[in-house]
C-alpha positions in Angstrom: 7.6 -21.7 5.5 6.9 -18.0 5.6 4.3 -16.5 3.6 4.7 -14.0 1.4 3.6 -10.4 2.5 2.1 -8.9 -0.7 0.4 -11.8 -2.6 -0.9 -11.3 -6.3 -3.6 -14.5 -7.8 -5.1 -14.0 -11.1 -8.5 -15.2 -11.8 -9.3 -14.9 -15.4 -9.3 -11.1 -15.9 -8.7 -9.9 -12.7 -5.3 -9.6 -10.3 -6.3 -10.3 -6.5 -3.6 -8.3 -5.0 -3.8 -9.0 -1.1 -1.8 -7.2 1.5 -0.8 -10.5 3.7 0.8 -9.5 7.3 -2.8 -9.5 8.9 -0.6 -10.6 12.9 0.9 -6.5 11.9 -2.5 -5.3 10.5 -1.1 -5.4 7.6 1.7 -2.7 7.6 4.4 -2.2 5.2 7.4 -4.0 5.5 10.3 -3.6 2.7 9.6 -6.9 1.6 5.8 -5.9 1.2 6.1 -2.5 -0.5 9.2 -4.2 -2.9 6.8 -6.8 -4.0 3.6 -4.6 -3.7 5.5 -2.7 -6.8 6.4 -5.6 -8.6 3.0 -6.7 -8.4 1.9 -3.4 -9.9 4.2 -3.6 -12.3 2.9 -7.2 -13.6 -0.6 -6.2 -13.7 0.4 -3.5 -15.7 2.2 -5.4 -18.1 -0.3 -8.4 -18.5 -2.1 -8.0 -21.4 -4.9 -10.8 -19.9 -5.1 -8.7 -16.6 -8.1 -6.3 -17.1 -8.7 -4.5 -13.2 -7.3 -5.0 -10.2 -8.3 -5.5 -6.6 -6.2 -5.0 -3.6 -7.1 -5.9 -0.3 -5.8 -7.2 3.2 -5.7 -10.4 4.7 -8.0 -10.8 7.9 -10.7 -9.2 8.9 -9.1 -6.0 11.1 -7.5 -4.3 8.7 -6.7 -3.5 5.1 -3.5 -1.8 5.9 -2.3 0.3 8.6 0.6 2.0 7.1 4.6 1.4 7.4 6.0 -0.6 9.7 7.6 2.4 11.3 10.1 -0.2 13.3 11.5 -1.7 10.1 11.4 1.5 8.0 12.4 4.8 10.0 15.8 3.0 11.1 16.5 1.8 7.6 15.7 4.9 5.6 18.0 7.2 8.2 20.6 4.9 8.8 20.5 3.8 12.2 20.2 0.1 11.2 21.9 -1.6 8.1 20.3 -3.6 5.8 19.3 -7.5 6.8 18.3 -8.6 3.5 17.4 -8.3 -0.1 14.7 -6.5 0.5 16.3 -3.7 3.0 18.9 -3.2 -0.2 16.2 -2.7 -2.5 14.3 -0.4 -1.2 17.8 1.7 -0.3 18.6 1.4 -4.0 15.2 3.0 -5.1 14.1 5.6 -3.7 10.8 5.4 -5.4 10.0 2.4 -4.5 7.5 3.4 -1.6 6.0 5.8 -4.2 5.4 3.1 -6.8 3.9 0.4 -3.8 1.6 3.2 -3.1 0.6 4.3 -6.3 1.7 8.0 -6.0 3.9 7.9 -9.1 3.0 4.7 -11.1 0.2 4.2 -13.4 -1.5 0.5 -13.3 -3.4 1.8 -16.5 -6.0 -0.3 -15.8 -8.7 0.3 -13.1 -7.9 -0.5 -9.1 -10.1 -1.2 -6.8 -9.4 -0.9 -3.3 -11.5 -3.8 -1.0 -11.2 -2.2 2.6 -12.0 -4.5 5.1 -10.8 -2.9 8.2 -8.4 0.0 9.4 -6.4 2.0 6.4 -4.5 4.5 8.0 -1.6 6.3 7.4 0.5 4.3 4.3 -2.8 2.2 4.1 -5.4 5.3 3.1 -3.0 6.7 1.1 -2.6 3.3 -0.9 -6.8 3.6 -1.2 -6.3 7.3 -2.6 -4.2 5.9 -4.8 -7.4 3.5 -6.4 -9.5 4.3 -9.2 -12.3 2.9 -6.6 -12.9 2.5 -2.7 -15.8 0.1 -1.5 -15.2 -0.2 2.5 -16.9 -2.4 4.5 -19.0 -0.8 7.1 -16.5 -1.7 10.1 -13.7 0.4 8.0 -12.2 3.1 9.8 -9.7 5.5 7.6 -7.7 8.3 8.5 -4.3 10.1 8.1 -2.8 9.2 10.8 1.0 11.2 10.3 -0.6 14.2 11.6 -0.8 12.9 14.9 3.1 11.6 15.2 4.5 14.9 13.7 5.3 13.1 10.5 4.6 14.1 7.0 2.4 11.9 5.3 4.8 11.0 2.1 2.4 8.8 0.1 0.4 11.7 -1.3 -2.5 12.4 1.2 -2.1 16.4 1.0 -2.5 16.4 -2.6 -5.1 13.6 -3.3 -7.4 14.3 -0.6 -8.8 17.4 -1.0 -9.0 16.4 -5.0 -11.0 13.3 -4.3 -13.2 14.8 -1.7 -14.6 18.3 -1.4 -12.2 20.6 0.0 -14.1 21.8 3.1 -14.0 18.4 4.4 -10.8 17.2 3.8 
């Protein structure tokens, strides 16, 4: 049995959302960032649910961004899709934008538990929190610069607004 990649356990009033492909440091997958959103969107609409953590699984990282091997080929057409979750990410395009948190509101606080690497997709999911708290192994960066690829989950906006501009 396969586990799921994006796993959401509620525990009274808080959603444990845990990003759960720790063998890839826990990069996006389509079946990840399609149930990522759906988790959102539950935690959102439970009444019960009063903040909401998201973390990854193991100990190296809390995500390092898309799977770049699943994803790129998918999105541009070089591969078709496999499964459900390769349609449903074609058939909404703001699918990665709602995993991420760049254009859905929880409305109701995130926390983001980094316990390792969040790069790339991964520290733009944490700029998408209402709160970081890293452990002090955590490493973050935005890593698209360095492949020539625009960083599409919102880094160039929310970075220099959540941190003084001279430093970002």
């Amino acid at each position: 049995m396969t586990m799921e990649p994006a796993l959401l356990e509620k525990k009274g009033h808080i959603a444990l959302i845990t990003l759960n492909r720790p063998e890839a440091r826990n990069s996006f997958s389509p079946e990840m960032l399609v149930r990522l959103a759906g988790h959102w969107e539950e935690v959102r609409d439970d009444a019960n649910i009063r903040v909401a953590i998201v973390t990854g699984a193991g100990d190296k990282a809390f995500c390092s961004g898309a799977d770049l091997g699943q994803l790129i080929p998918l999105i541009n057409g070089a591969r078709k899709p496999q499964n459900e979750w390769d349609q449903k990410i074609l058939d909404d395009p703001n699918i990665l934008a709602k995993g991420l948190l760049r254009t859905f509101d929880v409305t109701k606080p995130v926390i983001a538990a980094i316990n390792g690497f969040a790069v790339a997709g991964g520290m733009e999911l944490a700029q998408g929190t209402d709160m970081r708290i890293a452990a002090d192994t955590a490493k973050l960066g935005v890593q698209e610069v360095k492949w020539a690829i625009f960083p599409g989950g919102g880094s160039t906006v929310r970075l220099p607004r959540q941190i003084p501009y001279a430093r970002a």
